[in-house]
C-alpha positions as CSV (number, residue, x, y, z in Angstrom):
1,X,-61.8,48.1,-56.9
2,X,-60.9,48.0,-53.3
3,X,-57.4,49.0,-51.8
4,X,-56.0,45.7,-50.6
5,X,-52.8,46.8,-47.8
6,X,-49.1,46.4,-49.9
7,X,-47.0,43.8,-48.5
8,X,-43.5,44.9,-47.4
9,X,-40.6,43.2,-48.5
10,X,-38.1,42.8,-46.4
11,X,-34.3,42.2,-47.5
12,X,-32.1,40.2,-45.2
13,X,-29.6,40.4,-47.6
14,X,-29.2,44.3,-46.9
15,X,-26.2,45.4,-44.8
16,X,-28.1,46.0,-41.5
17,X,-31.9,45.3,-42.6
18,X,-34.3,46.9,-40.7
19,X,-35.9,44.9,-37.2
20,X,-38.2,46.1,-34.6
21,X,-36.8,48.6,-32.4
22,X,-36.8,46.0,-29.0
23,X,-35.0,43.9,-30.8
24,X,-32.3,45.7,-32.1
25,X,-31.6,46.6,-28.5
26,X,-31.3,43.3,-27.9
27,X,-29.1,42.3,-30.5
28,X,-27.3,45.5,-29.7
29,X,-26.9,44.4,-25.7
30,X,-26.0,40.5,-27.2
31,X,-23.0,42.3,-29.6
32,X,-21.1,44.3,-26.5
33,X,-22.0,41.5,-24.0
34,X,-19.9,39.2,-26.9
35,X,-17.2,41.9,-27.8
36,X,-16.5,42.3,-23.6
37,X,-16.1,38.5,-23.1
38,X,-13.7,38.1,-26.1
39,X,-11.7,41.3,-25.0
40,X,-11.7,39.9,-21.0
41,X,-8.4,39.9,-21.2
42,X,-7.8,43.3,-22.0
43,X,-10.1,44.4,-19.9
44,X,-8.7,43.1,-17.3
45,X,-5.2,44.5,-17.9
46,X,-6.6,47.7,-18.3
47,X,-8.2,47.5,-15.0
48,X,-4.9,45.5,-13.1
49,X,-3.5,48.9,-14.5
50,X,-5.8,51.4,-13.0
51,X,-5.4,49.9,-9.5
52,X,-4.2,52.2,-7.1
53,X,-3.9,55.1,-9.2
54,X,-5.6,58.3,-9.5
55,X,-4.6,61.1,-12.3
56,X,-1.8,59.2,-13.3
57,X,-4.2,56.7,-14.8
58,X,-4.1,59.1,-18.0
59,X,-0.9,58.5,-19.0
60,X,0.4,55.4,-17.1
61,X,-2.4,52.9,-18.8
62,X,-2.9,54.8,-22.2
63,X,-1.7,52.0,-23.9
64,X,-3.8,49.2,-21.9
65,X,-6.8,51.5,-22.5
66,X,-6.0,52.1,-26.2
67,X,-5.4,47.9,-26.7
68,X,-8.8,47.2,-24.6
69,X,-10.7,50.2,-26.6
70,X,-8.8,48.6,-30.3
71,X,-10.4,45.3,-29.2
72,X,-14.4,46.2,-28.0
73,X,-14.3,48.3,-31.4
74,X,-13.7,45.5,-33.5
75,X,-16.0,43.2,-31.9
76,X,-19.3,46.4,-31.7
77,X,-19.0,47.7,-35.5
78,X,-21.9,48.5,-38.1
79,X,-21.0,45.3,-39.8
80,X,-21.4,43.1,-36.4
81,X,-24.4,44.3,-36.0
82,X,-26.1,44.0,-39.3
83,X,-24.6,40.3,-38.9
84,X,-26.7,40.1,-35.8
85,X,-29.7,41.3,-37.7
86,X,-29.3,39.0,-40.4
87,X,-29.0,36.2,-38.3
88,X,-32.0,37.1,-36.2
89,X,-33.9,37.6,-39.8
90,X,-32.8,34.4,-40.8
91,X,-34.0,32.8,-38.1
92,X,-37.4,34.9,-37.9
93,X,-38.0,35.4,-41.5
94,X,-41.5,33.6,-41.5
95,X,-42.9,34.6,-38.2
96,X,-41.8,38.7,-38.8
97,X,-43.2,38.5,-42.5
98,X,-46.7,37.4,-41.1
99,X,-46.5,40.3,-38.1
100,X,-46.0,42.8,-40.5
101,X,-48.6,41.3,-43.1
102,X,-51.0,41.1,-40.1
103,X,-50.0,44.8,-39.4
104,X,-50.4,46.1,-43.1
105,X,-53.4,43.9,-42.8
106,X,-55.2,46.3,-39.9
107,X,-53.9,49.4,-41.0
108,X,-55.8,49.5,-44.5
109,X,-53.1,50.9,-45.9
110,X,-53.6,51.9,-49.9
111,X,-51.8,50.1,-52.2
112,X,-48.7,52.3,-53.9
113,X,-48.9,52.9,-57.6
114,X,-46.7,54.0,-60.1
């Protein structure tokens, strides 16, 4: 009997499922790219506030910087971005199950038993 390569099952269902590293960046770069336009507002008073200072900065915009930092945390969490991954899944579910098939494929790999 010959050792066919296992096939990996992958769960899109899991909280944050696993992805290729590249593209995890990228949904990583598309989550604080979102969270910065929804908190542009924010942002921006943080920054109106930071005009023409120097060390006062620390204390004379702590509350614009704790509001802007409160906002971009909401929008960048664990949970946004196994969203992200979930969605790209969903979306790439039949192409990434044959690239990993093919991959198992040319690695050999021995099949697991129990």
């Amino acid at each position: 009997m010959t050792d066919l390569p296992t096939t990996r099952v992958i769960d899109i269902d899991a909280p944050a499922p696993e992805v290729p590293k590249g593209v995890e960046v990228t949904l990583m770069k598309e989550m604080k790219e979102r969270a910065r336009r929804l908190c542009a507002p924010k942002i921006e008073q943080y920054r109106e506030c930071t005009h023409n200072k120097t060390f006062s900065i620390v204390w004379a915009c702590r509350s614009q910087l704790n509001e802007m930092n409160d906002c971009l945390h909401q929008y960048t969490t664990d949970e946004e971005l196994g969203r992200l991954k979930r969605e790209w899944m969903g979306a790439n579910a039949e192409a990434w199950q044959q690239k990993m098939h093919e991959e198992l494929m040319t690695k050999k790999m021995p099949l697991q038993r129990n």
